[in-house]
C-alpha positions as CSV (number, residue, x, y, z in Angstrom):
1,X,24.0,30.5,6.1
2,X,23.2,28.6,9.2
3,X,23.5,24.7,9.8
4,X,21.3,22.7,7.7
5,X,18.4,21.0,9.0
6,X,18.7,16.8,9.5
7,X,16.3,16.2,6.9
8,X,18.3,18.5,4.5
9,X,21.8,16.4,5.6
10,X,22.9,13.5,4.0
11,X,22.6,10.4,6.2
12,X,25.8,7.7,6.7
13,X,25.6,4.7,8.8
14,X,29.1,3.2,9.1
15,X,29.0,-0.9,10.1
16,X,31.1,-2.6,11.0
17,X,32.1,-5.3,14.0
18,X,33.3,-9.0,14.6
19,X,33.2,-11.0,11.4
20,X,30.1,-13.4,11.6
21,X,27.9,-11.2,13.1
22,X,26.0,-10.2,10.8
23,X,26.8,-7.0,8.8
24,X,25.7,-8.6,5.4
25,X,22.5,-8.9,6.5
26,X,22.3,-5.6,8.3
27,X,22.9,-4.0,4.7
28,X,20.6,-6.0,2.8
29,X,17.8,-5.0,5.2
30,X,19.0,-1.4,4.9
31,X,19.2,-1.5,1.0
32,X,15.3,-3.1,0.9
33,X,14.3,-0.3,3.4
34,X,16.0,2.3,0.7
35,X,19.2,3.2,1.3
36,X,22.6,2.9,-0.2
37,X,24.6,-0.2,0.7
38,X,27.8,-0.9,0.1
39,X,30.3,-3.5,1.8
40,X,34.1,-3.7,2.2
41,X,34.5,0.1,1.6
42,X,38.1,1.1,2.3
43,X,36.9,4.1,4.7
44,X,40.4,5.7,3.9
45,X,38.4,7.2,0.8
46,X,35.2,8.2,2.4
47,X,36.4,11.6,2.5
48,X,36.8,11.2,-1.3
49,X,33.5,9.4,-1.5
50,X,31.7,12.3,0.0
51,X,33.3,15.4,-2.1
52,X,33.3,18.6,-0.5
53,X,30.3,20.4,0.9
54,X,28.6,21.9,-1.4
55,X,30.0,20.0,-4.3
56,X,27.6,18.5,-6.8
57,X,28.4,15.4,-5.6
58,X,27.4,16.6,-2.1
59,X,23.7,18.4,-3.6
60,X,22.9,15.5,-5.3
61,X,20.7,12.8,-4.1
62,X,19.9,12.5,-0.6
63,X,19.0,8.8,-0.3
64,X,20.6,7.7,2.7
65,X,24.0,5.7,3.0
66,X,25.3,2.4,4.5
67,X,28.8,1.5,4.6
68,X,30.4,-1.7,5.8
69,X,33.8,-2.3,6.8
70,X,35.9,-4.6,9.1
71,X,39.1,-6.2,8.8
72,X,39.0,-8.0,5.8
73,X,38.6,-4.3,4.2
74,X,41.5,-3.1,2.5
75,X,43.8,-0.5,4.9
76,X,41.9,-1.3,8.1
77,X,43.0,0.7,10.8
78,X,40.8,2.0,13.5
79,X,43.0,4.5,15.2
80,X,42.9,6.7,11.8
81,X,39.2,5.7,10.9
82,X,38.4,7.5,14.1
83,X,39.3,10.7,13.5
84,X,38.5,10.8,10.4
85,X,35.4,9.8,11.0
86,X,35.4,12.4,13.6
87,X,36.4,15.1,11.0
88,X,33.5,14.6,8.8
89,X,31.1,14.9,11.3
90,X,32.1,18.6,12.0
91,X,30.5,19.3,8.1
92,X,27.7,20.4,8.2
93,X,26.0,18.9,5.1
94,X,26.6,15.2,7.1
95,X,24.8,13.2,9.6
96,X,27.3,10.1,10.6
97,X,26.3,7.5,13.1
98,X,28.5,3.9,14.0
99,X,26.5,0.8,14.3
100,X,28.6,-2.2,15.6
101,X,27.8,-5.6,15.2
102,X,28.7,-7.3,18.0
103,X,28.5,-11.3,19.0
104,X,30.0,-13.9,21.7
105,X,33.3,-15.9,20.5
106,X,31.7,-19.3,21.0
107,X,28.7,-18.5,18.8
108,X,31.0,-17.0,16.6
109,X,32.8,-20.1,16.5
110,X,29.9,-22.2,16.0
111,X,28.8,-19.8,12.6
112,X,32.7,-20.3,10.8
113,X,32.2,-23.9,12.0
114,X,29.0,-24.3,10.2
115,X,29.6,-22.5,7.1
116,X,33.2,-23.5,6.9
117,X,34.1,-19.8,6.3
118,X,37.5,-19.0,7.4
119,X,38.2,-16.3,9.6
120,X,39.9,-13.4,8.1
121,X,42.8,-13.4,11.2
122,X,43.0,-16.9,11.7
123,X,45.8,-17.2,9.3
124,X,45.4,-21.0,9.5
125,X,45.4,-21.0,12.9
126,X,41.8,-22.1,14.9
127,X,39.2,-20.1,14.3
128,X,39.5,-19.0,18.2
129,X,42.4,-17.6,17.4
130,X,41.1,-15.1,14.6
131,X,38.3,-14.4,17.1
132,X,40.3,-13.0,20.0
133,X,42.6,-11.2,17.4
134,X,39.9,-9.2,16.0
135,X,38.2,-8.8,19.2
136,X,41.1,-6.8,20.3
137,X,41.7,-5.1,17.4
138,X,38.3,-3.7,16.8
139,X,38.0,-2.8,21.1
140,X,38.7,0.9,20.4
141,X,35.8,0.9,17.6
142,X,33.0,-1.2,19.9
143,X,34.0,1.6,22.3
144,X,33.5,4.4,20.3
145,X,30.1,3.3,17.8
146,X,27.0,5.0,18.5
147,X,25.4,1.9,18.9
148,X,26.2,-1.8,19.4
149,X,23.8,-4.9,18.3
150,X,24.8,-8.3,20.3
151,X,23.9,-10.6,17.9
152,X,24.5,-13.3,19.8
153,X,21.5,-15.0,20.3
154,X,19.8,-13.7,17.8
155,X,18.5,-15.4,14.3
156,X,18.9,-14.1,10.8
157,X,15.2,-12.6,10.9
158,X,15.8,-11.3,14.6
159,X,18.6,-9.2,13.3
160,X,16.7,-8.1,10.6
161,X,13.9,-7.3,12.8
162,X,16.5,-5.5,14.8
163,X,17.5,-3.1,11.8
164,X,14.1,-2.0,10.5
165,X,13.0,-1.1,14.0
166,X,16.1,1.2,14.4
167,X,17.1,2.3,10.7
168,X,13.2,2.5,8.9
169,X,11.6,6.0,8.3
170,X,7.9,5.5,8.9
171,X,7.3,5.5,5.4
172,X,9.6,2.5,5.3
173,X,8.0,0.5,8.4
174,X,4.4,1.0,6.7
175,X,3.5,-2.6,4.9
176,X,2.1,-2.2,1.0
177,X,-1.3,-4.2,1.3
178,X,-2.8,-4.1,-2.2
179,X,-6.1,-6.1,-2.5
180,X,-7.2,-7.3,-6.0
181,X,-10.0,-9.0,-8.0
182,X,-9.5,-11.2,-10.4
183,X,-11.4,-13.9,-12.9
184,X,-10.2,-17.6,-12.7
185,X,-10.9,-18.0,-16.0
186,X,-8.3,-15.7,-16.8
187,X,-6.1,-17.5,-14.1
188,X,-5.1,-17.0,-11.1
189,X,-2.3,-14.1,-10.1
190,X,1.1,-15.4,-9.6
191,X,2.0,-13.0,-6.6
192,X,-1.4,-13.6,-4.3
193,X,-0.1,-13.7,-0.4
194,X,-3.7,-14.9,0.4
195,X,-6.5,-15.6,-1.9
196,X,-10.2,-16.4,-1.5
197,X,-12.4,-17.6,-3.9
198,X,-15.9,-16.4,-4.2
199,X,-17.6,-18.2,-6.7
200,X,-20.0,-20.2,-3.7
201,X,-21.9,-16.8,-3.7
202,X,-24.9,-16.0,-6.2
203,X,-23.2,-14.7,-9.5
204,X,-24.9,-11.7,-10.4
205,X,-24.0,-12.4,-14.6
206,X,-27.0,-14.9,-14.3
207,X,-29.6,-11.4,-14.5
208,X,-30.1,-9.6,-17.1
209,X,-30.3,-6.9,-15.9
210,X,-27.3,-7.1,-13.9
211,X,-24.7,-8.8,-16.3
212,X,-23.4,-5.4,-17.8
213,X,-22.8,-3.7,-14.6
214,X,-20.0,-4.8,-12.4
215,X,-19.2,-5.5,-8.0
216,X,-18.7,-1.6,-8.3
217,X,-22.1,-0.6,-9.2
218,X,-24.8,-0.4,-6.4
219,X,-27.2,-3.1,-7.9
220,X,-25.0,-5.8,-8.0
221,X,-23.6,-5.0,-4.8
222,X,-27.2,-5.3,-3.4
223,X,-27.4,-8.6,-5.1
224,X,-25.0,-10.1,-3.6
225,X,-25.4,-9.1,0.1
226,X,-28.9,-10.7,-0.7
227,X,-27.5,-14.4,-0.8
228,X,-27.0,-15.7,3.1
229,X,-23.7,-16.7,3.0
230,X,-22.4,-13.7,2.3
231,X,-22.2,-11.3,5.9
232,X,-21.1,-14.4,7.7
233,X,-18.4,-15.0,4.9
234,X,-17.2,-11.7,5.0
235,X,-17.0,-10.9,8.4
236,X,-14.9,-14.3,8.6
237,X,-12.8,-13.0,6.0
238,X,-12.6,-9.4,7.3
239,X,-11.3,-10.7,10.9
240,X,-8.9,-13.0,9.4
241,X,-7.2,-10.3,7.4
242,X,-7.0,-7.8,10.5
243,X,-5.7,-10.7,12.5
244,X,-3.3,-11.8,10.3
245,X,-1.5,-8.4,8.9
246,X,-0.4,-6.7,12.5
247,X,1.6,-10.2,12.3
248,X,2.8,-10.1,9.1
249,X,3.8,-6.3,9.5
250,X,5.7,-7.4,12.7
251,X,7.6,-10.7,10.9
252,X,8.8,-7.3,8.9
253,X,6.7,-8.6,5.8
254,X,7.2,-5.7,3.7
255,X,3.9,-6.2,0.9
256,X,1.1,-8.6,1.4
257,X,-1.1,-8.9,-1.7
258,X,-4.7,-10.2,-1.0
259,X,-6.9,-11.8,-3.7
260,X,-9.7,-12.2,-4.4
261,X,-11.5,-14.6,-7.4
262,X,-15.2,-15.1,-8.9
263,X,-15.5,-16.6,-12.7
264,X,-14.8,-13.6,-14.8
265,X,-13.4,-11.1,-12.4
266,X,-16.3,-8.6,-12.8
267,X,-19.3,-8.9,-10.3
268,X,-18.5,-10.8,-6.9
269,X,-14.7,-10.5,-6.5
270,X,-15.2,-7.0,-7.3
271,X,-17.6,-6.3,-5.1
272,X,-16.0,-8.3,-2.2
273,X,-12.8,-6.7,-2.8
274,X,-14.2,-2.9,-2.6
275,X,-16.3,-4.2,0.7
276,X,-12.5,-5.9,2.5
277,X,-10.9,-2.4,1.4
278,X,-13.3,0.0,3.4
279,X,-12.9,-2.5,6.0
280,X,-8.8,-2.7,6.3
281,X,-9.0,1.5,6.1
282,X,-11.3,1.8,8.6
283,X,-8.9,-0.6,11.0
284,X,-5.7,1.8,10.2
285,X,-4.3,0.5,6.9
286,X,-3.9,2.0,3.5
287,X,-4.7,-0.7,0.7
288,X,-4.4,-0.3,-3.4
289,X,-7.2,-1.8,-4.7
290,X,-6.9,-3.4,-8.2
291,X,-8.9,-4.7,-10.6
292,X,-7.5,-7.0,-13.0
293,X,-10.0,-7.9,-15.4
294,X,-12.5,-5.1,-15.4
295,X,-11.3,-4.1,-19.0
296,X,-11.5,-7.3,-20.5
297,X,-13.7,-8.8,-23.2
298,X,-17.6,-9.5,-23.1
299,X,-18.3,-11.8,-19.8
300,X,-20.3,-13.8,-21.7
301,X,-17.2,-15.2,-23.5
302,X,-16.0,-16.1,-20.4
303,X,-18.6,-17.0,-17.9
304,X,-21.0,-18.6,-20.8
305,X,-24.4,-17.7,-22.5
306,X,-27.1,-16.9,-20.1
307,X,-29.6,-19.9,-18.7
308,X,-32.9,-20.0,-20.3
């Protein structure tokens, strides 16, 4: 048989680097973007994590995997973690890539200072100390990882910017926009990013006519683009939401729910929330749409009888 294709391979990303820097985060990011995270592996027994190729173990799930290590990880040595490293990349059910985390001994200092963490080589000494120790100890490993992060300067959100832009599939990068009507009455949904409410328009349950239909059906619709503050209200809207989600998608925001409201959650919010959907597809995005209270009881029991 002949080598495996990459997408067919299972994926390891072995972290490690200078304690402080910022590998805890690095594998939170990684397990939110979907893979497999886990810290303080003694890399001794990856080759007994891994199994053999074509083991069960091995043609089992493909997710991809993130393994920490650095010198507070049992049997730490880098000059057998390289080739043995080395050795596994020769199989060819594996792809295996080194990220280290990398960051300036004075900033370092500063982070152990703050947090009042103490250095795993410090062995009571200053933290300075610790710093240079492990600086020389892990030299051979900064040298040899397929890529280095300096994480000197950076925040806790820069680094995690950092990750998804190198580490996320494009499935991962895309943001989850889901926009959703709702009816106040019923009250208001806990997990709204940004909500609108849309009860200053004319509410369509007031005609007869129109009080058993709902925003989906074209009458209604037609009723409300009737009242004037409607087309300046949603182009406002509309330009808000394209403004705002190319920033929230950059911050690394990974689901931005968008809400809107009317009285009972049948005629206007509906309506408005169909209309901002077409609008954020047309502009590049994918949104869910949902309808919470389309199903519910009578909107007469809700939004009173109607006015003589």
């Amino acid at each position: 048989m002949g080598r495996k294709s990459e997408d067919d391979r299972q994926r390891i990303l072995l972290i490690t680097g200078m304690s402080g820097a910022g590998k805890t985060t690095a594998l939170r990011v990684l397990e939110d973007l979907g893979w497999e995270a886990m810290d303080n592996f003694p890399v001794r027994l990856l080759s007994r994590l891994l199994r053999e190729e074509g083991s069960p173990a091995a043609e089992g799930a493909r997710a991809p995997l993130a393994i920490g290590f650095d010198t507070r990880t049992r049997g730490f040595d880098p000059e057998k973690i390289i080739p043995q490293v080395q050795e596994l990349t020769q199989r060819d059910d594996l792809v295996i890539s080194t990220l280290f985390l990398d960051c300036s001994g004075q900033e370092l200092e500063r982070r152990y200072n703050e947090n009042r963490r103490r250095h795993p080589l410090a062995d009571g000494k200053p933290v300075a100390v610790g710093i240079t120790a492990e600086r020389e100890l892990l030299a051979q490993l900064r040298h040899w990882a397929d890529a280095v992060i300096n994480t000197t300067d950076f925040s806790s959100h820069d680094l995690q910017q950092a990750i998804r832009g190198q580490f996320a599939d494009d499935a991962a990068r895309e943001m989850t926009v889901t926009v959703s009507s709702f009816g106040f009455a019923r009250g208001m949904p806990p997990m709204a990013d940004l909500l609108f409410d849309m009860r200053f328009l004319d509410n369509p349950h007031w005609q007869p006519d129109l009080r058993p239909l709902t925003g989906k059906d074209a009458p209604v619709g037609e009723h409300i683009m009737r009242d004037p503050a409607y087309a300046e209200s949603f182009e406002r809207i509309r330009d808000l939401l394209l403004l705002l989600l190319p920033r929230y998608e950059k911050q690394g925001k990974s689901y931005v729910n968008i809400a809107f409201g009317c009285t009972g959650g049948r005629h206007r919010s509906v309506f408005v929330a169909e209309q901002i959907a077409k609008a954020l597809h047309n502009a590049g995005f994918s949104p869910t749409v949902l309808h919470r209270n389309l199903g519910a009881r009578a909107a007469e029991m809700i939004e009173g009888p109607p006015q003589s």
